[in-house]
C-alpha positions as CSV (number, residue, x, y, z in Angstrom):
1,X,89.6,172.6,39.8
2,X,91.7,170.5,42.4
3,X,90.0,167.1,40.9
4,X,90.6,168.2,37.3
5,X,94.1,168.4,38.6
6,X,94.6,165.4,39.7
7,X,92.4,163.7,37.0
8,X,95.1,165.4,34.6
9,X,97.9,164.4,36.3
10,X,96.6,160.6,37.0
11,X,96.6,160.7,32.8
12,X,100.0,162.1,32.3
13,X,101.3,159.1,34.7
14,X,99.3,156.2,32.9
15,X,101.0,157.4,29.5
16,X,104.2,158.2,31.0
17,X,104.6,154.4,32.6
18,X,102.9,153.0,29.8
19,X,103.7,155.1,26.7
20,X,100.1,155.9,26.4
21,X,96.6,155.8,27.6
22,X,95.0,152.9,26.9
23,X,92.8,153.6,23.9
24,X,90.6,150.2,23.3
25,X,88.7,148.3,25.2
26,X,88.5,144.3,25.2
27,X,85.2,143.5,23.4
28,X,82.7,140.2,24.1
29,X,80.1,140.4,21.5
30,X,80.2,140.3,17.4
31,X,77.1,143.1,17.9
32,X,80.2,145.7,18.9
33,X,82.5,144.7,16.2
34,X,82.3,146.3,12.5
35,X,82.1,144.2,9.7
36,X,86.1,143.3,9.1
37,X,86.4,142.3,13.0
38,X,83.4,140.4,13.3
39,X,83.5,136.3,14.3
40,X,81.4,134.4,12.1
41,X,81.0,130.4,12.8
42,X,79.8,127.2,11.4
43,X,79.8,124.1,13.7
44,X,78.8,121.1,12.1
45,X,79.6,118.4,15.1
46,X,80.5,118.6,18.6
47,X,84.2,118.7,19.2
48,X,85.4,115.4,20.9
49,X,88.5,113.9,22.1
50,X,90.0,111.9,19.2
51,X,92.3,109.1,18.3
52,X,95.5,109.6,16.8
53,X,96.3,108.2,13.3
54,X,99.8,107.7,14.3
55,X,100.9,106.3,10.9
56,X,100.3,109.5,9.5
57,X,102.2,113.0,8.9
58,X,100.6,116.5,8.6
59,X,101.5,118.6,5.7
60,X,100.7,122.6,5.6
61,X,101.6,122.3,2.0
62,X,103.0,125.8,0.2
63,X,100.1,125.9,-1.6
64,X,97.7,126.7,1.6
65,X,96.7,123.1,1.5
66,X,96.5,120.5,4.9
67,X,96.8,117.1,3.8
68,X,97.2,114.2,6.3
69,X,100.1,111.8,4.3
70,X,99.6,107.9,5.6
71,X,103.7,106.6,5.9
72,X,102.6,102.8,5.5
73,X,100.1,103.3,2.5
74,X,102.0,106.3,0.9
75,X,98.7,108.1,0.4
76,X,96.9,111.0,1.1
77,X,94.3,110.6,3.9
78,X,92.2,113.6,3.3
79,X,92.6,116.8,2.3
80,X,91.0,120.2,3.6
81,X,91.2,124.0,2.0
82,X,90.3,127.3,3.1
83,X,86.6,128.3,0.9
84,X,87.9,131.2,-0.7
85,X,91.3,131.6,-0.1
86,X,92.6,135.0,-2.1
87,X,96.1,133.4,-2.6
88,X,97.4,129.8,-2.3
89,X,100.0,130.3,0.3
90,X,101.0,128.3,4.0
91,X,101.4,131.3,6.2
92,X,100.5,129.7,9.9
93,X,101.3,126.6,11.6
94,X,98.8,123.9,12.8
95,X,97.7,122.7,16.5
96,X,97.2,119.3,17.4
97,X,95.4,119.1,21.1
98,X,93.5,115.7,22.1
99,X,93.5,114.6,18.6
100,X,91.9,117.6,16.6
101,X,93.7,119.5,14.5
102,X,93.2,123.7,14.3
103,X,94.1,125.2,11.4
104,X,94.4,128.7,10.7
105,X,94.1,130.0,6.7
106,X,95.7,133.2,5.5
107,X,92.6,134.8,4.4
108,X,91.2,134.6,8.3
109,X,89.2,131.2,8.2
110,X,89.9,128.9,11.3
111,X,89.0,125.2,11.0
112,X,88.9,122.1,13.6
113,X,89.6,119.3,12.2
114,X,89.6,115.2,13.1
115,X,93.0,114.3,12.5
116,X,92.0,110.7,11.4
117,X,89.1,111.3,8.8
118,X,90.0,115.4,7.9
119,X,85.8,115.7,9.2
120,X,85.3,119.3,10.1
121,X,83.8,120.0,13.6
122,X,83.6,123.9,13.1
123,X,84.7,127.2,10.6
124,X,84.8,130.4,11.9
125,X,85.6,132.9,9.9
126,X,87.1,136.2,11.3
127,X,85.9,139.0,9.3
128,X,84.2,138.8,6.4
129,X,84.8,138.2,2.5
130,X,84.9,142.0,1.7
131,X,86.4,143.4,4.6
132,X,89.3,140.4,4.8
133,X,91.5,139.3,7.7
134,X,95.1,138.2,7.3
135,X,96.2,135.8,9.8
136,X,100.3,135.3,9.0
137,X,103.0,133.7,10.9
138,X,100.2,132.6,13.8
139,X,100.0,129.2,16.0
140,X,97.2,128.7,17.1
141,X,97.4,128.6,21.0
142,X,95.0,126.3,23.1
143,X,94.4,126.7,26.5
144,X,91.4,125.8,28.9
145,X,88.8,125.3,26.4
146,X,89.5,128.9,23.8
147,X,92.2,129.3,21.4
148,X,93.2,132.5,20.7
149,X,95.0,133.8,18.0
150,X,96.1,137.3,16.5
151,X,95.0,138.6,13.0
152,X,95.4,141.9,10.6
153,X,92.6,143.4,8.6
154,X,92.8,145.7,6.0
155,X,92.2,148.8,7.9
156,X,95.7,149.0,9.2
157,X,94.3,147.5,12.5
158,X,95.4,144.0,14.4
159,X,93.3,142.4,17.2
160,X,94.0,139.5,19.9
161,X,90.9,137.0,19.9
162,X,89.9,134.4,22.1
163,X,87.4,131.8,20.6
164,X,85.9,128.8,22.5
165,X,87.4,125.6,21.2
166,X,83.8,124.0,21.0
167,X,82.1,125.8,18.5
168,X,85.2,128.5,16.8
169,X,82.7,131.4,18.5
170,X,83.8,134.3,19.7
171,X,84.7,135.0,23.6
172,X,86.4,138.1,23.4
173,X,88.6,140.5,21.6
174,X,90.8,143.1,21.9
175,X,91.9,145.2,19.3
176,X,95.8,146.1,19.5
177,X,97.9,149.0,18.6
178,X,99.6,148.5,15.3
179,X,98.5,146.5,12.0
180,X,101.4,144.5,11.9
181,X,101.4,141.5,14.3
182,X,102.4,138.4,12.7
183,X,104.1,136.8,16.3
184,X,102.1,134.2,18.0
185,X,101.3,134.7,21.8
186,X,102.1,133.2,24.5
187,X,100.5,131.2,27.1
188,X,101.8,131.6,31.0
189,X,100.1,131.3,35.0
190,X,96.3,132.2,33.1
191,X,97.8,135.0,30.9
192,X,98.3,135.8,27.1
193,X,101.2,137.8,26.1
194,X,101.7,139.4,23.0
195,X,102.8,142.0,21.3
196,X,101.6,145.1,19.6
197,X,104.4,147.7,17.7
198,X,106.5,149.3,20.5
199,X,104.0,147.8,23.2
200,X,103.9,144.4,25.4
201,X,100.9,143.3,26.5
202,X,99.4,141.0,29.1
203,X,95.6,139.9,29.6
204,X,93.7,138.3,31.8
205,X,93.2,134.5,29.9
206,X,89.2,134.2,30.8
207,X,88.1,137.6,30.4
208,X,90.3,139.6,28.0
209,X,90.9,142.2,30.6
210,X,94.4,144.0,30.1
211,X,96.5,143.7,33.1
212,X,99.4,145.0,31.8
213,X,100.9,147.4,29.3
214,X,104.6,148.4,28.7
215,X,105.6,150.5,26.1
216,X,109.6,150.1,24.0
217,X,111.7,152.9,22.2
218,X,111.8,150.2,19.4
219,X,109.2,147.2,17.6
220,X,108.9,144.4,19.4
221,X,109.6,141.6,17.1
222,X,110.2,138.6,19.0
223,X,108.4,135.9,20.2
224,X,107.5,136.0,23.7
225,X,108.5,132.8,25.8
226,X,109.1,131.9,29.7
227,X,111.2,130.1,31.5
228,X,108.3,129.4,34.0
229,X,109.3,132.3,36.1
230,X,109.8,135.4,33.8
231,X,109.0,136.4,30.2
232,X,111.5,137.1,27.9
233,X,111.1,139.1,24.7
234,X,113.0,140.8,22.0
235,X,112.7,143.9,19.7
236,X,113.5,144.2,16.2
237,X,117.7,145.0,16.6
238,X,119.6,144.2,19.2
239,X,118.2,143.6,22.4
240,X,116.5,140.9,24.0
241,X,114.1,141.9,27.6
242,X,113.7,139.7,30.7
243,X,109.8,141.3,31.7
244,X,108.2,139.8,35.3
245,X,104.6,138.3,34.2
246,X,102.7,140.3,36.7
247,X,103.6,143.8,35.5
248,X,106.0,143.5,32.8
249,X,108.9,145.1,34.5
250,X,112.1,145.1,33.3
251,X,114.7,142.7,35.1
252,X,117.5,142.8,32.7
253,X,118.5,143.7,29.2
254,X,120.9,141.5,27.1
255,X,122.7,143.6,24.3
256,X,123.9,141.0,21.1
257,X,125.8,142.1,18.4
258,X,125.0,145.6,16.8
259,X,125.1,144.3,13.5
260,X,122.6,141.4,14.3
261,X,118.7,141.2,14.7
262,X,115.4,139.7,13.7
263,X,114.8,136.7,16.7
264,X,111.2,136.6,15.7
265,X,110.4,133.1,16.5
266,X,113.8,131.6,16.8
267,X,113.7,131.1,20.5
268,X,113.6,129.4,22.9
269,X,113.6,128.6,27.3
270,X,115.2,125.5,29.1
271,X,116.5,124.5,32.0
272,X,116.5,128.5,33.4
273,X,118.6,129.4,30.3
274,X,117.4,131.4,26.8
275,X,118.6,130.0,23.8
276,X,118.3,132.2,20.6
277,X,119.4,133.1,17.2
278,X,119.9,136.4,15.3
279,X,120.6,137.0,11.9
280,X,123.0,139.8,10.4
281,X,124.7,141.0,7.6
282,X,127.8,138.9,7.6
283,X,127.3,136.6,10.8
284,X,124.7,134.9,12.3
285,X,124.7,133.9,16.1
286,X,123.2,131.7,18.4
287,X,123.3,132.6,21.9
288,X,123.2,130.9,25.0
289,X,122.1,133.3,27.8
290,X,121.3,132.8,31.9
291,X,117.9,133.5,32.2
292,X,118.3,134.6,36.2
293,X,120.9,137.1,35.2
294,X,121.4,138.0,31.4
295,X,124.6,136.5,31.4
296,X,126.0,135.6,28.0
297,X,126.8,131.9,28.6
298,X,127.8,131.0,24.6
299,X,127.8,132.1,21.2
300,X,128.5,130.6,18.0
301,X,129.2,132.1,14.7
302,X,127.7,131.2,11.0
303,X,129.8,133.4,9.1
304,X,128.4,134.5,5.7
305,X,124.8,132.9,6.2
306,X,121.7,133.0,8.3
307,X,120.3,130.9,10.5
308,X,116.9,130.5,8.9
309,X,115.2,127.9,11.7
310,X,116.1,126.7,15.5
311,X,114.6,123.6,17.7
312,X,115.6,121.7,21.1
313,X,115.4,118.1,19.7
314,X,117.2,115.3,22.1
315,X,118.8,117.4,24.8
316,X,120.6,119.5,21.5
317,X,119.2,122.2,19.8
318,X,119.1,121.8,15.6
319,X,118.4,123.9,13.0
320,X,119.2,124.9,9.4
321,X,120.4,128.4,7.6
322,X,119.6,130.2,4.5
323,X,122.0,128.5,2.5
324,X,121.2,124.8,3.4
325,X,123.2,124.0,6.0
326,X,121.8,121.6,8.4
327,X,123.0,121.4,11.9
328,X,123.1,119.9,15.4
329,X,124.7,122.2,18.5
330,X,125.7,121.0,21.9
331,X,123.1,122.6,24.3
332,X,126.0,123.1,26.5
333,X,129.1,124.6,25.1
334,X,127.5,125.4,21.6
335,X,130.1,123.3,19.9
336,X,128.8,121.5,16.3
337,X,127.8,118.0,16.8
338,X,126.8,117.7,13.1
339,X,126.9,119.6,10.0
340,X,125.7,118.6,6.8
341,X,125.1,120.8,3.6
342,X,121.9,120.2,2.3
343,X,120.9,120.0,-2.0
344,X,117.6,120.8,-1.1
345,X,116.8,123.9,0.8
346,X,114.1,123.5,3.9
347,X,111.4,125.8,4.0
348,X,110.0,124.1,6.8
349,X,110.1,123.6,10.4
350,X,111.7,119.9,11.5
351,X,110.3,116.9,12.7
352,X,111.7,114.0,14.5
353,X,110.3,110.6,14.3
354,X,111.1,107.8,17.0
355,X,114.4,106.8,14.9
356,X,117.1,108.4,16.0
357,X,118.6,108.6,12.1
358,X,115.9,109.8,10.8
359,X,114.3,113.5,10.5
360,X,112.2,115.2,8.1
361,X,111.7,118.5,6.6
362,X,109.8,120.3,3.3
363,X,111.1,121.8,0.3
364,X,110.1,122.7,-2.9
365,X,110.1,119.3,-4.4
366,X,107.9,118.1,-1.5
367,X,108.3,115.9,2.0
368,X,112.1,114.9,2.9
369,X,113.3,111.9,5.2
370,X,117.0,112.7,5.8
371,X,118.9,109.7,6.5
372,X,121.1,111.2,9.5
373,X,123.6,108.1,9.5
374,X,123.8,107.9,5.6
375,X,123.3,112.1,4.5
376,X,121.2,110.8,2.5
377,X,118.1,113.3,0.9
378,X,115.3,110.6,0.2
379,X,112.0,112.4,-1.3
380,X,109.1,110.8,0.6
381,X,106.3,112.8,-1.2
382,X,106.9,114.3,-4.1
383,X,104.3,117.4,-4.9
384,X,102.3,117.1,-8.0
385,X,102.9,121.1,-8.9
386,X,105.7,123.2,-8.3
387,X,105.5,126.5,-7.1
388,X,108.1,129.8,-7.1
389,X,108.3,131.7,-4.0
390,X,107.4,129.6,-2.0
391,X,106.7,131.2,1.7
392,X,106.7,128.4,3.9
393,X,105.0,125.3,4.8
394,X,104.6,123.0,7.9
395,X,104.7,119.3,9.5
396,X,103.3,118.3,12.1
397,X,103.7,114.0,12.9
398,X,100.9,112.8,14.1
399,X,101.7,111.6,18.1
């Protein structure tokens, strides 16, 4: 009776620190896994280190298409496409690491690619056709030989994988609380983070094992990042978490505006300072904060419009809103360097070639080079079929 006691009350304090017992286990081999988690994998060469075509540009195109566009020739290199893709949609970003290129497809297939030739080393396929994965909003994240990368299946159900980086095979899983986890993880001293509904969650990098589990009164909605010291984190309204890597306690909360919210993925560490932006009703903010302390060090206002996109580019952090406006902020004060209302409208992330005037973004219409020094919108590549609601799409130069 005394052990059952203690056994009892040994539970009651594991869901009490951690909101609840732990309630899945991390998993090794496809032979445990049911049809719509299973890994399945197709390597046709052996992964190698390769050159980059450094004359080149990769385009995530809208349409769920990777191309690689050549600058000097003003041609498309190659082209690749998920098999059986059940909508035509950009949904993830790409990796580039020692010259091959992983891709991640919305309907769960993950290729490496040669970024010179578009050859494919390996597919792997998480899930299966019936049963289908959704991998949304995901980077794929590399580290010491597996990639992991979190994906949604149709039975309301999420899990974190690991896959080796030779073959796309599976080296673990674990499957997480809540369906909905379209934030990439995180990468810090040999551990993922990521989140999972109301939870945080850290694992051991190699094994999969869960070190640590901390449970929120709200969604966590932001994308995890470090300042090489701490985690920080943010949930779906107001609040943004300082976390310590080893057991996820909580060092400080920062409180933004009431009215504000959704970080997601617009954030980001330097210097031992977090730099973020929130969008809201009537404002939208971006916030300088001391990452030692919580201290509010800036803010600045876009009144009437959302910031849409954020990026530290030359010692400044850019960005554009909803409505077209493009913008460069003085990492120090938050003070406008440069402002410029855009025709077209970006529905891309930004990329900065080795000229200082130059930048370039995607819309609609197809690849921009903004002319920083002119304002001028010059279309690069101009896409053969347009497409309404489009979701996103994504550049990567090639460098």
């Amino acid at each position: 009776m005394k052990n059952k006691l203690l056994t009892l009350l040994f539970v009651f304090t594991v869901v009490n620190m951690f909101g609840q017992a732990p309630a899945t286990k991390t998993t090794y081999s496809n032979k445990d896994l049911s049809a719509s988690t299973i890994v399945n994998n197709k390597a046709t060469k052996p992964v190698k280190k390769v050159p980059l075509d450094e004359s080149s540009i990769l385009i995530f195109d809208s349409d769920g298409s990777l191309f690689s566009y050549d600058f000097e020739s003003e041609t498309i290199v190659w082209t690749v496409k998920a098999a059986d893709s059940y909508t035509e949609m950009c949904a993830n970003k790409v990796l580039l690491a020692d010259g091959v290129v992983y891709v991640p497809f919305i309907n769960g297939e993950i290729f490496a690619i040669d970024n010179q030739t578009g050859t494919i080393f390996w597919k792997s396929r998480l899930g299966n056709v019936t049963d289908q994965i959704v991998l949304k909003d995901q980077t794929p994240l590399v580290q010491n030989g597996k990639l992991y990368i979190t994906a949604q299946n149709q039975n309301q159900t999420s899990n974190l994988y690991a896959l080796d980086i030779k073959d796309g095979s599976l080296v673990w899983t674990y499957k997480l609380d809540t369906a909905n986890n379209d934030i990439p993880a995180l990468y810090f001293d040999n551990k993922i983070f990521t989140q999972s509904g109301t939870n945080i969650y850290s694992f051991d990098a190699n094994t999969g094992k869960v070190l640590s589990q901390r449970s929120f009164e709200q969604p966590m909605t932001g994308k995890p990042v470090t300042d090489g010291e701490n985690i920080f984190v943010a949930n779906e309204k107001n609040v943004l978490f300082a976390l310590s890597p080893n057991k996820l306690d909580i060092l400080w909360e920062f409180k933004f505006d009431e009215t504000q919210y959704n970080i997601k993925e617009r954030i980001f560490c330097k210097d031992n300072k977090v730099y973020f932006a929130a969008q809201g009703t009537n404002v939208s903010s971006l916030y300088a904060v001391d990452s030692k302390t919580g201290t509010q060090l800036w803010k600045t206002d876009f009144k009437d419009d959302n910031i849409e996109y954020i990026v530290r580019e030359n010692e400044n952090i850019w960005g554009y809103s909803k409505k077209g406006k493009l913008f460069e902020l003085d990492i120090t004060n938050g003070e406008i360097a440069f402002e410029t209302k855009l025709t077209t409208i970006p529905v891309s992330n930004i990329e900065f070639p080795n000229d200082d005037n130059l930048l370039y973004y995607y819309c609609d219409a197809g690849l921009i080079q903004y002319d920083l020094k002119e304002k001028d919108e010059n279309v690069y590549y101009m896409k053969t079929v347009l497409m309404d609601n489009i979701y996103s799409a994504y550049l990567k130069l090639i460098r």
